[in-house]
DSSP file (Angstrom, degrees, kcal/mol; ACC not computed):
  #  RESIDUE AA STRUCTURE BP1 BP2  ACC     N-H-->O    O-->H-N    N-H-->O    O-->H-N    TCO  KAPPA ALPHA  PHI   PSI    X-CA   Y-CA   Z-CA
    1    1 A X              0   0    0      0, 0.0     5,-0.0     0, 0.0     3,-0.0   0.000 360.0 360.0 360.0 131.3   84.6    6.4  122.8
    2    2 A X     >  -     0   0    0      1,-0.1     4,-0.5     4,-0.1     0, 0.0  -0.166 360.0-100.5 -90.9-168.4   84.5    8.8  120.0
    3    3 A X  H >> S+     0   0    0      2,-0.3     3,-1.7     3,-0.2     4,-1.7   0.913 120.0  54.9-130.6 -85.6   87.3   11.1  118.5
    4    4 A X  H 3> S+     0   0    0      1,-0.3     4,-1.2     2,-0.2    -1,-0.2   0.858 106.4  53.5 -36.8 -55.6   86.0   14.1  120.3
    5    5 A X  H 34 S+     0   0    0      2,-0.2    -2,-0.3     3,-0.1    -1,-0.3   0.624 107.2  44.3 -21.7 -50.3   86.2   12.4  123.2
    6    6 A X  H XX S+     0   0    0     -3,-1.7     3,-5.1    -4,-0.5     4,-1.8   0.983 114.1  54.3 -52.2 -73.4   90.1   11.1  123.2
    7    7 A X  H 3X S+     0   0    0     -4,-1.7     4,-0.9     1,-0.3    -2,-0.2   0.463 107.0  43.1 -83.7  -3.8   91.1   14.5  122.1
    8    8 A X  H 3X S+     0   0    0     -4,-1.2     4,-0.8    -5,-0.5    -1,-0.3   0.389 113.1  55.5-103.9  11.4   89.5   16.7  124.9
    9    9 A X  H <> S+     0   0    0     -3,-5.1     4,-0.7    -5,-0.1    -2,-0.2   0.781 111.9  46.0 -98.0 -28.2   90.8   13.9  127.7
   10   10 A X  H >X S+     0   0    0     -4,-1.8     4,-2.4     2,-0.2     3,-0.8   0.960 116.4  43.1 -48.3 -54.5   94.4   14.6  126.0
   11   11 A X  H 3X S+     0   0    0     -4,-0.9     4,-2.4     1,-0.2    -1,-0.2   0.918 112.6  52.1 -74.2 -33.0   93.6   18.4  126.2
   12   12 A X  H 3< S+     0   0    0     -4,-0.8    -2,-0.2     2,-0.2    -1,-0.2   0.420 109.6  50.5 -45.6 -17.8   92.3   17.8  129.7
   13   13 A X  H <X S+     0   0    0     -3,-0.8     4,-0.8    -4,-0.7    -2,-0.2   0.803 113.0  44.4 -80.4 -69.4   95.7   15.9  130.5
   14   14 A X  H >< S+     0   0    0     -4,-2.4     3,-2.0    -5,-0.2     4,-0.2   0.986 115.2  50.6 -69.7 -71.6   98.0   19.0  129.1
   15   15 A X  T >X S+     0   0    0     -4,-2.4     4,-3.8     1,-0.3     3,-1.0   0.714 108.9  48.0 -57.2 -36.3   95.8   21.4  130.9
   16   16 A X  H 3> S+     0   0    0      1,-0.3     4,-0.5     2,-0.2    -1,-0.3   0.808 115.4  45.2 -63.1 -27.3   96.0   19.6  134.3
   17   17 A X  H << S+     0   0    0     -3,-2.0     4,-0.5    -4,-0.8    -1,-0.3   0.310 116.5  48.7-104.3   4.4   99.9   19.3  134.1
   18   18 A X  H <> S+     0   0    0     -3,-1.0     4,-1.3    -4,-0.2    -2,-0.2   0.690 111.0  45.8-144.5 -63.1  100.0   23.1  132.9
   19   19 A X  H  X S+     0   0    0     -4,-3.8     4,-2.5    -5,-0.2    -2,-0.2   0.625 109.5  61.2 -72.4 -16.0   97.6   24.6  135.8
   20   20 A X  H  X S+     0   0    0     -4,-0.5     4,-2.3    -5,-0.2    -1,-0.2   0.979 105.8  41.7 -64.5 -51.6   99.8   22.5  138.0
   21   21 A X  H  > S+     0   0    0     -4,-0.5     4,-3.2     1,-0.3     5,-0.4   0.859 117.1  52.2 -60.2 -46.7  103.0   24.5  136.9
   22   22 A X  H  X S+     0   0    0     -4,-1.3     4,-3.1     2,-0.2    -1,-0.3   0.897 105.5  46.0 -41.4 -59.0  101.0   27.4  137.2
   23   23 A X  H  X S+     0   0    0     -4,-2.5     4,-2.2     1,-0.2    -2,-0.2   0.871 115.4  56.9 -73.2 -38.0   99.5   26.9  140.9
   24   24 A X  H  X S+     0   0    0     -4,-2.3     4,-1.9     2,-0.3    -1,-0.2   0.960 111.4  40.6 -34.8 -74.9  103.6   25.9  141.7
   25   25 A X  H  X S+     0   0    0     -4,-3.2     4,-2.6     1,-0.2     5,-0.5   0.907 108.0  56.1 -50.6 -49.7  104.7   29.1  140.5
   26   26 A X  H >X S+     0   0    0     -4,-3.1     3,-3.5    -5,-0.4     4,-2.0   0.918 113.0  47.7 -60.2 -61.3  101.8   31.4  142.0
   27   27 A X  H 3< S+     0   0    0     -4,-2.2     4,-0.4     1,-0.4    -2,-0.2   0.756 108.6  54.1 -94.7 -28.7  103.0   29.8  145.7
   28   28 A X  H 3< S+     0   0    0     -4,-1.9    -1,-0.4    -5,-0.2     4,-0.4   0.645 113.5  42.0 -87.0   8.7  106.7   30.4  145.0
   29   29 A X  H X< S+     0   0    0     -3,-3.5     3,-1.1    -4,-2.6    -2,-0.3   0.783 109.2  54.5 -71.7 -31.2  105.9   34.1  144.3
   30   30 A X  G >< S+     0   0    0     -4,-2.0     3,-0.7    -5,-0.5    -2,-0.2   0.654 100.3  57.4 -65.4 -16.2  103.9   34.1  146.8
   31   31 A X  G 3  S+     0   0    0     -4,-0.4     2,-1.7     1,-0.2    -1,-0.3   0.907 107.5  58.1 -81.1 -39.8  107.2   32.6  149.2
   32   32 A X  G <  S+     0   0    0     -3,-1.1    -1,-0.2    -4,-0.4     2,-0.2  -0.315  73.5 125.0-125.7  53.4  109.0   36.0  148.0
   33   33 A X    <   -     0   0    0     -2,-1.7     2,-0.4    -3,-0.7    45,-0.0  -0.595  53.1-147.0 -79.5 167.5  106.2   39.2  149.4
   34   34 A X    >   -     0   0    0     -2,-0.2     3,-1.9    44,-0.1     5,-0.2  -0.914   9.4-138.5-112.4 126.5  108.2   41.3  151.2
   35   35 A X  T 3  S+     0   0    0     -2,-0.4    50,-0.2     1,-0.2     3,-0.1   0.606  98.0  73.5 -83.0   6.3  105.4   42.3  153.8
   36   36 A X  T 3  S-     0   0    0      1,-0.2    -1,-0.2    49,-0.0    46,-0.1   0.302 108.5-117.8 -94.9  -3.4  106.8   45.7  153.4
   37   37 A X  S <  S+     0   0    0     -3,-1.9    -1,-0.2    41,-0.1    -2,-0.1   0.133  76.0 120.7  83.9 174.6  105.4   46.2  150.2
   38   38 A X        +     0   0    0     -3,-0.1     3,-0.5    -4,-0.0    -3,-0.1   0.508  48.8 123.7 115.9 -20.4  107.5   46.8  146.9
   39   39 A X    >   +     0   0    0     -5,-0.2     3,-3.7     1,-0.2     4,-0.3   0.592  27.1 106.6 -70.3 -20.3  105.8   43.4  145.2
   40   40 A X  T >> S+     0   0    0      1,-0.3     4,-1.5     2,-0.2     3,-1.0   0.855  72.3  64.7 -49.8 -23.4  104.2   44.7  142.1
   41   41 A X  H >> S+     0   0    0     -3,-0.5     4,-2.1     1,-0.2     3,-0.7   0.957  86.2  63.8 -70.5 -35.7  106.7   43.2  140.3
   42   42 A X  H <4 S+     0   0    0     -3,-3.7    -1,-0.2     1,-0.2    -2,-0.2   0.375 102.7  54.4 -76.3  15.5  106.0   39.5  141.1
   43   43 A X  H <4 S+     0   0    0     -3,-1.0     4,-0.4    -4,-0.3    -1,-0.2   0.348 108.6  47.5-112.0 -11.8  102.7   39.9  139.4
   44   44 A X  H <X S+     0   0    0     -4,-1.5     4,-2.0    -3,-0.7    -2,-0.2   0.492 115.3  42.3 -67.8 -30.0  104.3   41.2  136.4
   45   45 A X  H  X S+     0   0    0     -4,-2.1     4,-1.8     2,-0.2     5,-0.3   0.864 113.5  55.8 -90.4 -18.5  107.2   38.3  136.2
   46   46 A X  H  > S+     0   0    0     -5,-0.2     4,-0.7     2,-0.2     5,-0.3   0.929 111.1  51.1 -50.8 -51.3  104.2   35.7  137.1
   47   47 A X  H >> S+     0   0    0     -4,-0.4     4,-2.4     1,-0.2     3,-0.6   0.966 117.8  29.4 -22.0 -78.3  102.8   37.3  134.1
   48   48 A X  H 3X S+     0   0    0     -4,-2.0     4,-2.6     1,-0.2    -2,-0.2   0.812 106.9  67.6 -72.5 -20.7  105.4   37.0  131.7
   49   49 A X  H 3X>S+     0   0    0     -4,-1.8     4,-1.6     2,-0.2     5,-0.5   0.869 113.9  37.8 -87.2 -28.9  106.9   33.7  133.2
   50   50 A X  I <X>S+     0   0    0     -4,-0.7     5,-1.8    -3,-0.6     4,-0.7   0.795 116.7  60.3 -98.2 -26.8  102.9   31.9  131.7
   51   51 A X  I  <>S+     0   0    0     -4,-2.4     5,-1.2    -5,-0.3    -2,-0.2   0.981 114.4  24.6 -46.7 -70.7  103.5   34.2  128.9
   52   52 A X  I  <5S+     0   0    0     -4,-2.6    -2,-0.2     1,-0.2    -1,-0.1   0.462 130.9  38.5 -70.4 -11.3  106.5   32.9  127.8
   53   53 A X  I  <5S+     0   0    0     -4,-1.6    -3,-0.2    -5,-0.0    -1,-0.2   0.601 129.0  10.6-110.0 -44.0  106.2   29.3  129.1
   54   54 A X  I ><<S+     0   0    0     -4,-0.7     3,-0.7    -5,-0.5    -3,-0.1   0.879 104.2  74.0-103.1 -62.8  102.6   28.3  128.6
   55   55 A X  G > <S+     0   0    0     -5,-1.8     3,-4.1     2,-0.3    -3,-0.1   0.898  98.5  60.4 -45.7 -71.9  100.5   30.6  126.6
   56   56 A X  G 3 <S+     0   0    0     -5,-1.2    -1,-0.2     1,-0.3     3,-0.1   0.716 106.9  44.1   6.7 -79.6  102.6   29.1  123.4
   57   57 A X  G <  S+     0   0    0     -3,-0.7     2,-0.5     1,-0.2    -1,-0.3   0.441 109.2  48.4 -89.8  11.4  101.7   26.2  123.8
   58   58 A X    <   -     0   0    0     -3,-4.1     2,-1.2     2,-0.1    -1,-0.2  -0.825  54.9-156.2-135.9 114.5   98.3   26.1  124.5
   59   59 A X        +     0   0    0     -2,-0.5     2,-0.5    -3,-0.1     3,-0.1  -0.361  41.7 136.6-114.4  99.5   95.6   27.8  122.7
   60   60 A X     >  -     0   0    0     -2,-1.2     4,-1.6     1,-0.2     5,-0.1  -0.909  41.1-168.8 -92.7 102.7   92.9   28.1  125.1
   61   61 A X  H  > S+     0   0    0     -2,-0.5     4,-3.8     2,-0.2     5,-0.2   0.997  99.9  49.6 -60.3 -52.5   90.9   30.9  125.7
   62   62 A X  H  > S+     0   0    0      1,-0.2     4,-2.7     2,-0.2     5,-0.2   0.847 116.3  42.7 -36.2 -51.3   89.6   29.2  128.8
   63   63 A X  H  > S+     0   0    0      2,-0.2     4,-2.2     3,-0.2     5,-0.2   0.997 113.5  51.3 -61.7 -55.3   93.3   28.4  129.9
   64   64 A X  H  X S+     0   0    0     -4,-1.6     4,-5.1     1,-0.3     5,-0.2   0.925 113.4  47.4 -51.8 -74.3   94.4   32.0  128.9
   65   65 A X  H  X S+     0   0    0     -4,-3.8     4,-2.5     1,-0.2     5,-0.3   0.925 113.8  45.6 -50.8 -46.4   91.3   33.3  131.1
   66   66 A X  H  X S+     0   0    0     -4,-2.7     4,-0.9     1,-0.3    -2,-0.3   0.942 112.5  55.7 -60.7 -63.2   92.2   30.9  134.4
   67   67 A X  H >X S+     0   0    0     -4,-2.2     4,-1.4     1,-0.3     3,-0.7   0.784 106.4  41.7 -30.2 -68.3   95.4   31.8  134.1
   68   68 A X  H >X S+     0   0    0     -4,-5.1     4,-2.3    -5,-0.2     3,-1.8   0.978 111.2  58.5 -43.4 -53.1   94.9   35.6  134.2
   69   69 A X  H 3< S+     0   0    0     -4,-2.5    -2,-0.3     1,-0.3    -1,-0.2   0.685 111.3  43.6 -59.6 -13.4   92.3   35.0  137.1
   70   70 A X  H <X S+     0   0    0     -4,-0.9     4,-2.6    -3,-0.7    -1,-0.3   0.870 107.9  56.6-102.2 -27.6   95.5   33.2  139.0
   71   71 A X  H <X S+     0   0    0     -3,-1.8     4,-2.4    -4,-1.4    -2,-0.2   0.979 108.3  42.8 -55.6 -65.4   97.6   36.0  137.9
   72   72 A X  H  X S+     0   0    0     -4,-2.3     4,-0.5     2,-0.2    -1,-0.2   0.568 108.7  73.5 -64.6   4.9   94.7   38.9  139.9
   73   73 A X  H >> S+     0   0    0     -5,-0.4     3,-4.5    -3,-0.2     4,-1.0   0.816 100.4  40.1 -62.8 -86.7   95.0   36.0  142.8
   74   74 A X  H 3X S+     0   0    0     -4,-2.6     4,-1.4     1,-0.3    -2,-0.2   0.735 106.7  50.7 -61.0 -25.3   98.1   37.2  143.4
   75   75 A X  H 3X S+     0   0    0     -4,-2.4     4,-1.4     2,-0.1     3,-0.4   0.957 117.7  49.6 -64.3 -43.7   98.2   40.7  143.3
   76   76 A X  H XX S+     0   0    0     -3,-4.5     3,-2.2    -4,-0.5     4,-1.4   0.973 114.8  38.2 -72.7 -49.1   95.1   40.4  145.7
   77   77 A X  H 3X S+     0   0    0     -4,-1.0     4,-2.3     1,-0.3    -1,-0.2   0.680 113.7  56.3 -81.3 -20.8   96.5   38.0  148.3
   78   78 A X  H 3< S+     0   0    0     -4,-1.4     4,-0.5    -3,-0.4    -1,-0.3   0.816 112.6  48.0 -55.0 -42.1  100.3   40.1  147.7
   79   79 A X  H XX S+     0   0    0     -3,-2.2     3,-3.6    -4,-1.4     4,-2.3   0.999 111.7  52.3 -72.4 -67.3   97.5   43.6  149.0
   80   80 A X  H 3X S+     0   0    0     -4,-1.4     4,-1.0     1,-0.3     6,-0.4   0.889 112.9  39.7 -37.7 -62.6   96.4   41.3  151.8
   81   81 A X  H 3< S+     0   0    0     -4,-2.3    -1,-0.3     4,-0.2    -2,-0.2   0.745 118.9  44.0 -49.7 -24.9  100.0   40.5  153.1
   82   82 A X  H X4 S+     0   0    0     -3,-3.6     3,-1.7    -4,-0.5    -1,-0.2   0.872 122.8  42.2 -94.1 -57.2  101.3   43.7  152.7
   83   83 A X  H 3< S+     0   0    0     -4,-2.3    -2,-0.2     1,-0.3    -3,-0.2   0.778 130.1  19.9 -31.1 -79.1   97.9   45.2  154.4
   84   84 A X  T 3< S-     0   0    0     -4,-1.0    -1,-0.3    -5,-0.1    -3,-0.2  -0.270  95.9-125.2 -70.6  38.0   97.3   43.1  157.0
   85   85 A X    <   -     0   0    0     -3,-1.7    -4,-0.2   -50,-0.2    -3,-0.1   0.704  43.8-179.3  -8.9  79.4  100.4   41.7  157.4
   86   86 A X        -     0   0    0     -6,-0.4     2,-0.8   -51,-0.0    -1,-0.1  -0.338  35.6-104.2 -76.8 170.7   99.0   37.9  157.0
   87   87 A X    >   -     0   0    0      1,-0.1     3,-1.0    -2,-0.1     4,-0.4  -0.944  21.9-131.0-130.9 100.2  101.3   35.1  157.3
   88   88 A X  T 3> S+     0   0    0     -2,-0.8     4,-3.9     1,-0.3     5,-0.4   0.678 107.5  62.3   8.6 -67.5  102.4   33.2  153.6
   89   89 A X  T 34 S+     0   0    0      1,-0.3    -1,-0.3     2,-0.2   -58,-0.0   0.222  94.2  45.8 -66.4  13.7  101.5   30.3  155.4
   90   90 A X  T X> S+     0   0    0     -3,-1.0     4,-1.4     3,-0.1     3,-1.0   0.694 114.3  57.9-124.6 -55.9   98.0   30.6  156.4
   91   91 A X  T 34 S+     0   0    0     -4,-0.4    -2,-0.2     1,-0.3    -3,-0.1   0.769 110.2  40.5 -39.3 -49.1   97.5   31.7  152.7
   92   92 A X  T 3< S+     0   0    0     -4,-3.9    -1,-0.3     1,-0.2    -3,-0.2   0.507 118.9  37.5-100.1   3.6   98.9   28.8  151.3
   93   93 A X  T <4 S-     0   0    0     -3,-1.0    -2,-0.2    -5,-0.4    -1,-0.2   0.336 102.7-147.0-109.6  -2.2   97.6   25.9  153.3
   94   94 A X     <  -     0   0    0     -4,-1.4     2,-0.2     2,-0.1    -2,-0.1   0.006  38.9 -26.2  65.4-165.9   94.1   27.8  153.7
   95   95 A X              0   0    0      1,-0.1    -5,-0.0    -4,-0.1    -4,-0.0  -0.438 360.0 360.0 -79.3 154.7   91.8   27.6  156.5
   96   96 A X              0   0    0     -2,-0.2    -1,-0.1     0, 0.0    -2,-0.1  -0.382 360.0 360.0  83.8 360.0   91.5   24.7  159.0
């Protein structure tokens, strides 16, 4: 196994444990919509919380981008809940 090899299953390692923390975080903003709208703010401290936690350490454009993309997750799924007043739980165990 070459060199290149090690070092992207190491960076493959850090990333899994990373996006884990990530996906953690997005479901406990996700515990605290108010369906009553008001939320924009837990897609700014989701923000800053992978700003300040993650981003640091890892430089990854790729992470950086999946990251954001989980970040406009949750503003969308925040629009659904307030909109259609969906139920947290259907969101976060999915369909079926």
């Amino acid at each position: 196994m070459g060199l290149n090899n090690i070092v992207n299953m190491e960076e493959n390692s850090k990333f899994k444990s990373f996006k884990q923390m990530v996906k953690n975080w997005k479901a406990s903003y996700l515990s605290q919509v108010d369906k009553a709208g008001g939320n924009e703010y837990l897609v700014k401290d989701f923000w800053e919380e992978i700003e300040e936690n993650i981003l640091p350490y890892i430089e990854s454009a790729d992470f950086s981008r999946w990251a954001f993309r989980q970040v406009m997750d949750l503003e969308r799924l925040i629009k659904e809940i307030e909109s259609n007043d969906l139920s947290i739980g259907i969101i976060i165990s999915g369909p079926r």
